[in-house]
C-alpha positions as CSV (number, residue, x, y, z in Angstrom):
1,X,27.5,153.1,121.2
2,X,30.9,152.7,122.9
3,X,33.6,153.1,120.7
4,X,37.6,151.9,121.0
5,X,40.9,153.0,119.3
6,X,43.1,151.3,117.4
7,X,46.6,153.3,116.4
8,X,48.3,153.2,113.0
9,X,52.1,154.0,113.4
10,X,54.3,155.2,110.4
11,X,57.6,155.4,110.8
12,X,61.4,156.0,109.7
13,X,64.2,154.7,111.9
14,X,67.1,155.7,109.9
15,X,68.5,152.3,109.7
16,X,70.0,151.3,106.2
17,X,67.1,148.8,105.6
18,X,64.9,152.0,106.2
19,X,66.7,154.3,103.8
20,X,67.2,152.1,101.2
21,X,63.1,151.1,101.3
22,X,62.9,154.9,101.7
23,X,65.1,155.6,97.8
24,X,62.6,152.8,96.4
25,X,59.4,154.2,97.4
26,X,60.1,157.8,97.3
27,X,58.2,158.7,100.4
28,X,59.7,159.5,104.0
29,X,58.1,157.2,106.2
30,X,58.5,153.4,105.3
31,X,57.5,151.1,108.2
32,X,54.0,150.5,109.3
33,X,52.6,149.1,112.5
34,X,49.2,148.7,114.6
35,X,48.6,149.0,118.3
36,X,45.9,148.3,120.4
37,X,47.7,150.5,123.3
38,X,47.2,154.6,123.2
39,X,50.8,154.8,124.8
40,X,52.0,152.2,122.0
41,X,53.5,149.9,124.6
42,X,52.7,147.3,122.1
43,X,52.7,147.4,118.7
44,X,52.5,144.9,116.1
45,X,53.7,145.0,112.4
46,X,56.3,142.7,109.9
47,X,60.4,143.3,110.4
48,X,63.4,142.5,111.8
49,X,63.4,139.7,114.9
50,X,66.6,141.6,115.9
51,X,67.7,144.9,116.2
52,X,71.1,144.1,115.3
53,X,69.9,142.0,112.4
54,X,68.4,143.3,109.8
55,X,68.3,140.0,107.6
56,X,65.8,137.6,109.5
57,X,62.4,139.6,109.6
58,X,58.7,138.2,110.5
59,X,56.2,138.9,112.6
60,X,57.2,140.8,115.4
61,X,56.3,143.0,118.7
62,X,57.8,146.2,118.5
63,X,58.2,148.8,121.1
64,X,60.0,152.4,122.0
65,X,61.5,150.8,124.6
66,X,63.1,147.9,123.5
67,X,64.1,146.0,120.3
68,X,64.8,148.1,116.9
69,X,63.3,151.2,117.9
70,X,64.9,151.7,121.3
71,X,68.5,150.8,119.4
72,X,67.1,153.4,117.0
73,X,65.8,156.4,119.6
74,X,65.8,158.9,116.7
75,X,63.1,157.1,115.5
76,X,60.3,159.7,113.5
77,X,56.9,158.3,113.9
78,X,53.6,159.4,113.0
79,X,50.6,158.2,114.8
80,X,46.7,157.5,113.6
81,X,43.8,156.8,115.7
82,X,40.8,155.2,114.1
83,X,37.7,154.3,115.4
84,X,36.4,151.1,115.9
85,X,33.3,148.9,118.0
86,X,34.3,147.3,121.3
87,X,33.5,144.1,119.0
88,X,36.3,145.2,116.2
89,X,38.3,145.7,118.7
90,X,37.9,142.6,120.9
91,X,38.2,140.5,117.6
92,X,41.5,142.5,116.6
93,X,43.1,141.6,120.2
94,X,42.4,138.2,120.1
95,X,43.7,137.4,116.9
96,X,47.0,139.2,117.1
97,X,47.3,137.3,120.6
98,X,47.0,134.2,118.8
99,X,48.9,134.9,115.4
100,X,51.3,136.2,118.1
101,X,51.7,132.9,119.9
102,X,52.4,130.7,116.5
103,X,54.8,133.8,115.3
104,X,56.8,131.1,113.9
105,X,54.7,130.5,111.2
106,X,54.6,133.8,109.7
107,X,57.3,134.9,107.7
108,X,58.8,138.5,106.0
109,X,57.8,138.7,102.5
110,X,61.1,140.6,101.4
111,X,60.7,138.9,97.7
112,X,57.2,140.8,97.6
113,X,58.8,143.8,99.1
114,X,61.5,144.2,96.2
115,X,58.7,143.1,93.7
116,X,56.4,145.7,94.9
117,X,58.8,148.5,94.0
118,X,59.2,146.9,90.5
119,X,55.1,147.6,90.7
120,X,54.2,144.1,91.1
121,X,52.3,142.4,93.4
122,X,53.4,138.4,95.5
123,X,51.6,137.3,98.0
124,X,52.1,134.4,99.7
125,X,49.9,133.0,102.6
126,X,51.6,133.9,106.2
127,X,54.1,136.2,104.2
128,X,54.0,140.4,104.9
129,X,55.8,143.1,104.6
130,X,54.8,146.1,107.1
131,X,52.3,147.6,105.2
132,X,50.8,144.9,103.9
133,X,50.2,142.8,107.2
134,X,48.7,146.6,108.6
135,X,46.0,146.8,105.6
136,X,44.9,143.1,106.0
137,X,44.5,142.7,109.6
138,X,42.7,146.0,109.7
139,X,40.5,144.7,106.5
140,X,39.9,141.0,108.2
141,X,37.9,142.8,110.7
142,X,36.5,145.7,108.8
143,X,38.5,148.1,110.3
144,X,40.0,149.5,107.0
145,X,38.6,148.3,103.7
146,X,41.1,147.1,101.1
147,X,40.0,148.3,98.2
148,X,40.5,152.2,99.4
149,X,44.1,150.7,98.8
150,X,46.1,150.2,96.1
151,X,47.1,146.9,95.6
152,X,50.5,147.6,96.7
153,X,49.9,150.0,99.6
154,X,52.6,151.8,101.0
155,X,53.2,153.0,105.2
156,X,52.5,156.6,103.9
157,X,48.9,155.8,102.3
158,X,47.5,154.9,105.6
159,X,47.5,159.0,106.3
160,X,44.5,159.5,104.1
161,X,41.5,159.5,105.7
162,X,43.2,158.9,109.5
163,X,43.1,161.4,112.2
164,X,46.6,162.1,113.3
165,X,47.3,162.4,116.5
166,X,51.2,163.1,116.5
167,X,54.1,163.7,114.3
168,X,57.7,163.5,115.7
169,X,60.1,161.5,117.4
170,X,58.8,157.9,118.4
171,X,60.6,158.1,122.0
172,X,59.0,161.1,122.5
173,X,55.1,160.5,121.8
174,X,54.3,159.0,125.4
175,X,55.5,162.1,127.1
176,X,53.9,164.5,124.5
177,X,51.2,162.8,124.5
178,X,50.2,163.2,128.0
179,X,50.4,159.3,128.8
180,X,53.1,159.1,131.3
């Protein structure tokens, strides 16, 4: 059977958002995204709109060369392929596409973020953080399941049980990689 890749992307930008989710959770990598692309052209996660504004977040496409991460170059990333069927695959693509296009209607949850570091969980419908919006598009399509997680699952949890594929800087993983 033909298998596909999906990437899971951890990461620590430095920024003071970054550090101060960083002090809370304890752990050094605090953002989470997912990419379809191998050279992470395109990833997809929950946080700031702009790079120069860290106080209206949603749904957002992120990439090392533009937006928060090209303002932040000295951006540590580390990156996770899993496996998954052309179907999973297929089915992941399309919905981001779509959820994508009505990005408007998904929202940050930063009142479940600073609840979740009190140990308590708020969800809302159309409302993530990072981590959260990683775990349950990857569960919606049986990618990951959800109850490997805890119920607040942090960027750093996704490491268990991935293959990594690199560790260090987030500008420099399409070069390192081979994919230029």
């Amino acid at each position: 059977m033909e298998r596909r890749e999906v990437y899971i992307v951890v990461t620590r930008s430095g920024t003071l958002l970054s550090r101060m989710i960083g002090k809370f959770t304890k752990t050094p990598y605090n953002h989470a995204s997912v990419s379809l692309d191998r050279e992470l052209h395109t990833m997809y996660s929950f946080g700031r709109i702009h790079a120069y504004n860290p106080l209206f977040g949603g749904f957002v496409m992120e990439s090392p060369d533009f937006g928060t991460f090209k303002r932040f170059s000295e951006t540590d990333a580390i990156v996770m392929r899993v496996p998954v069927t052309p179907m999973q695959y297929a089915e992941l693509e399309a919905f981001l596409s779509a959820m994508y296009q009505k990005k408007w209607h998904y929202h940050y949850n930063f009142i479940g973020l600073l609840l979740a570091a009190a140990g308590i969980v708020w969800r809302r419908p159309n409302w993530y953080y990072c981590s959260e919006f990683v775990l349950d598009v990857l569960n919606r399509f049986a990618i990951l399941n959800k109850d490997d997680y805890n119920a607040i699952v942090k960027p750093m949890d996704f490491l268990d049980g991935h293959e990594v594929v690199y560790i260090g800087k987030l500008r420099d993983y399409a070069v390192v990689g081979g994919f230029h």
